[in-house]
C-alpha positions in Angstrom: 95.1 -43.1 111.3 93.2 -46.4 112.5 90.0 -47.9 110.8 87.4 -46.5 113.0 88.6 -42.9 112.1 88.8 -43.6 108.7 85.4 -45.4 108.8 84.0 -42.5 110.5 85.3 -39.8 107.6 84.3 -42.0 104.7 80.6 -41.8 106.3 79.9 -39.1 107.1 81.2 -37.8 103.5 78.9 -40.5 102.0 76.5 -39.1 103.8 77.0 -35.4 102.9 77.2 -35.6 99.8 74.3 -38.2 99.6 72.3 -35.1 100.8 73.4 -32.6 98.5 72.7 -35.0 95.7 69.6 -36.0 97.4 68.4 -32.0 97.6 69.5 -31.1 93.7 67.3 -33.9 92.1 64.6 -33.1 94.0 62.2 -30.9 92.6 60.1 -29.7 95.3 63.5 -28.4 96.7 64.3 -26.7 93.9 60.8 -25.0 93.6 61.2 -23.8 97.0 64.9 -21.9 96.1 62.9 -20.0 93.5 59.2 -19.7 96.2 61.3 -18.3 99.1 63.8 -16.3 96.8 61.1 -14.8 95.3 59.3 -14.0 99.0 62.5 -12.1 99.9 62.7 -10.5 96.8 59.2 -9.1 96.9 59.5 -7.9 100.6 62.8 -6.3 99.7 60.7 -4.6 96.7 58.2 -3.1 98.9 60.8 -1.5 101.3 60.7 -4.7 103.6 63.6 -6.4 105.4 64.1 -9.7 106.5 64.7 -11.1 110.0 66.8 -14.4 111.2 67.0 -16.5 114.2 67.9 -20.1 114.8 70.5 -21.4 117.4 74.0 -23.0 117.8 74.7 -23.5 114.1 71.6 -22.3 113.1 72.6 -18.9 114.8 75.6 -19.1 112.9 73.7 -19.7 109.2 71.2 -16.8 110.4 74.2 -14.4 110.7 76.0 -15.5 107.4 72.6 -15.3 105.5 72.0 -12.0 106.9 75.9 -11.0 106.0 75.4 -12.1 102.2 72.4 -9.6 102.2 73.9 -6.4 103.6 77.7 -6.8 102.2 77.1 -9.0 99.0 77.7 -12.4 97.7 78.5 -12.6 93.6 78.9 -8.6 92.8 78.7 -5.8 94.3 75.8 -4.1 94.7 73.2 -2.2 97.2 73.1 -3.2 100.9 69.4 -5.6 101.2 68.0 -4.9 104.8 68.8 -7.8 107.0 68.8 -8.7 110.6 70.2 -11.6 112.2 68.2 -11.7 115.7 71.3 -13.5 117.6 74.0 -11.2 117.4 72.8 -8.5 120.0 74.3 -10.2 123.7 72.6 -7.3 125.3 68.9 -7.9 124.5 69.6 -11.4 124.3 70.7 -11.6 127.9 68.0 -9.4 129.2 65.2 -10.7 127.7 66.5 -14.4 128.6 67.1 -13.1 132.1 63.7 -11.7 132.5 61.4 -13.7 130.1 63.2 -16.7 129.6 65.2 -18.6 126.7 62.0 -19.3 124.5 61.6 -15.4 124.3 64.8 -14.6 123.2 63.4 -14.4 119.6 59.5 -13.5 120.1 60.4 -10.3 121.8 62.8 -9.1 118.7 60.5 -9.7 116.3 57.8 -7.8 118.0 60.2 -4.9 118.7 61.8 -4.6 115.2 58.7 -6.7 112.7 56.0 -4.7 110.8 53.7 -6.1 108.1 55.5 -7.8 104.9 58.7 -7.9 106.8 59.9 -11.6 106.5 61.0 -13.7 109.2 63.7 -17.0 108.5 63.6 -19.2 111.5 66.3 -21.9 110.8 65.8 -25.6 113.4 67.2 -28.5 112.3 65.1 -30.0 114.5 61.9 -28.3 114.2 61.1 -27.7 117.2 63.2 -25.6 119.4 60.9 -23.3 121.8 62.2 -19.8 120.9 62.0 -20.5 117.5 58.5 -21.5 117.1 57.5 -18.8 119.4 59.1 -16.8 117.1 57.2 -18.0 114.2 54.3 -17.5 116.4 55.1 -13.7 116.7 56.1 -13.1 113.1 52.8 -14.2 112.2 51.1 -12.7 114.3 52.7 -9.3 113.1 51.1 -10.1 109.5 54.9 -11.2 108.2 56.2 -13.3 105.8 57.3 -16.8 107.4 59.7 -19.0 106.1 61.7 -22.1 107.8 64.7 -24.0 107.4 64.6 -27.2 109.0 65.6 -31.3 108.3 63.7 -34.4 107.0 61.6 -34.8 110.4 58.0 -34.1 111.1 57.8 -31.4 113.4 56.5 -27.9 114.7 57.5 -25.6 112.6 55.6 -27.1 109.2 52.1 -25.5 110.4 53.6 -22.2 111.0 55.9 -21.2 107.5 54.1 -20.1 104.9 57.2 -21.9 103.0 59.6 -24.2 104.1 62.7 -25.7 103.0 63.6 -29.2 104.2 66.9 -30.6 104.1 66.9 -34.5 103.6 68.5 -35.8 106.5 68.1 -36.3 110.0 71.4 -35.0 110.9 72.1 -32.0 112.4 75.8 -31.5 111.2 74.5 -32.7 107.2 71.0 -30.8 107.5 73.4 -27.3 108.4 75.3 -27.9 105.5 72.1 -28.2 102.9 70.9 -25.5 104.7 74.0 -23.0 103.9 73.9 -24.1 100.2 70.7 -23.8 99.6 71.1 -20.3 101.5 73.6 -18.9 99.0 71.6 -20.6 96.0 68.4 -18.3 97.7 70.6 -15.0 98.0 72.3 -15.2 94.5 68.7 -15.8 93.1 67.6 -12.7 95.3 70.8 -10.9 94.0 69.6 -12.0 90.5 66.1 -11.0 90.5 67.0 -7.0 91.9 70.2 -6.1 90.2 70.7 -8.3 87.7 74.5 -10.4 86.7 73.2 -14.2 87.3 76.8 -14.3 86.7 76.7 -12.5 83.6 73.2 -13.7 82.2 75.2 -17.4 82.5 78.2 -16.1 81.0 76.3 -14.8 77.7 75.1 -18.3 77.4 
């Protein structure tokens, strides 16, 4: 193992977990786990279901989030409604074939969004074209709209009624805020509709 690899490793750890650290001490992070866990919550109350796009990793973080909703994450319990918008090669092909890319998301969420229904876009960036148009579509449906994105000004801030910013400019680090702060979310939703918070905090 030579000294550029090792350099490389020890950085990009520094930098990880300078992130994490960075995210649990701030506040306004914190306050959004409980704002957007408590969006979800109250759409899944009202007979609502959430819908998730983002690409390349993102895609990957949209179809985990949406997995910890219909299987579980701490306990068993009831099935949430959830629907990761990148996992059906079918429409995504079609409509990318005759719309275009920046459609892939827009045309989903018209299809399948009704009022109260939330839609998670997650872009590390903030600005990738299907994803905004996306945004642009939930909203215009009357849902819910909540982001996921890094520590960059960008497009998706004037179109989430909350967002969660991860404090990097990285797109491997921001990913990895993003998935913690997305099982925080889920166990807080988990919490908030059957209970456990592991065990009331193990009885205190």
């Amino acid at each position: 193992m030579d000294t550029a690899e090792q350099k490389f490793v020890s950085d990009f750890l520094s930098e990880s977990t300078g992130a994490i650290q960075s995210f649990s001490s701030d506040e306004l992070a914190r306050r959004a786990l409980f704002d957007f866990s408590h969006a979800i919550t109250s759409a899944f109350r009202n007979g609502n279901k959430i819908l998730l796009a983002g690409n390349g990793g993102s895609a990957g973080d949209a179809q985990h989030i949406a997995g910890e909703f219909i299987s579980r994450l701490f306990f068993d319990r009831a099935p949430l409604p959830a629907i990761a918008l990148t996992t059906d090669t079918s429409v995504i092909t079609a409509v990318g074939n005759d719309y275009g890319y920046e459609k892939v998301f827009e045309r989903q969420v018209l299809g399948l969004g009704n009022r109260g229904d939330v839609f998670l876009g997650i872009s590390t960036s903030g600005n990738s074209p299907n994803v905004l148009r996306a945004f642009e579509a939930a909203r215009s449906r009357g849902m819910v709209t909540l982001g996921f994105t890094g520590s960059s000004k960008n497009q998706m801030e004037s179109l989430c009624d909350l967002l969660l910013r991860a404090p990097s400019k990285e797109t491997a680090v921001i990913q990895q805020v993003h998935i913690v702060a997305a099982h925080l979310i889920c166990g807080l939703v988990e919490s908030q509709l059957f209970g456990d918070l592991r065990k009331t905090v193990a009885a205190e």
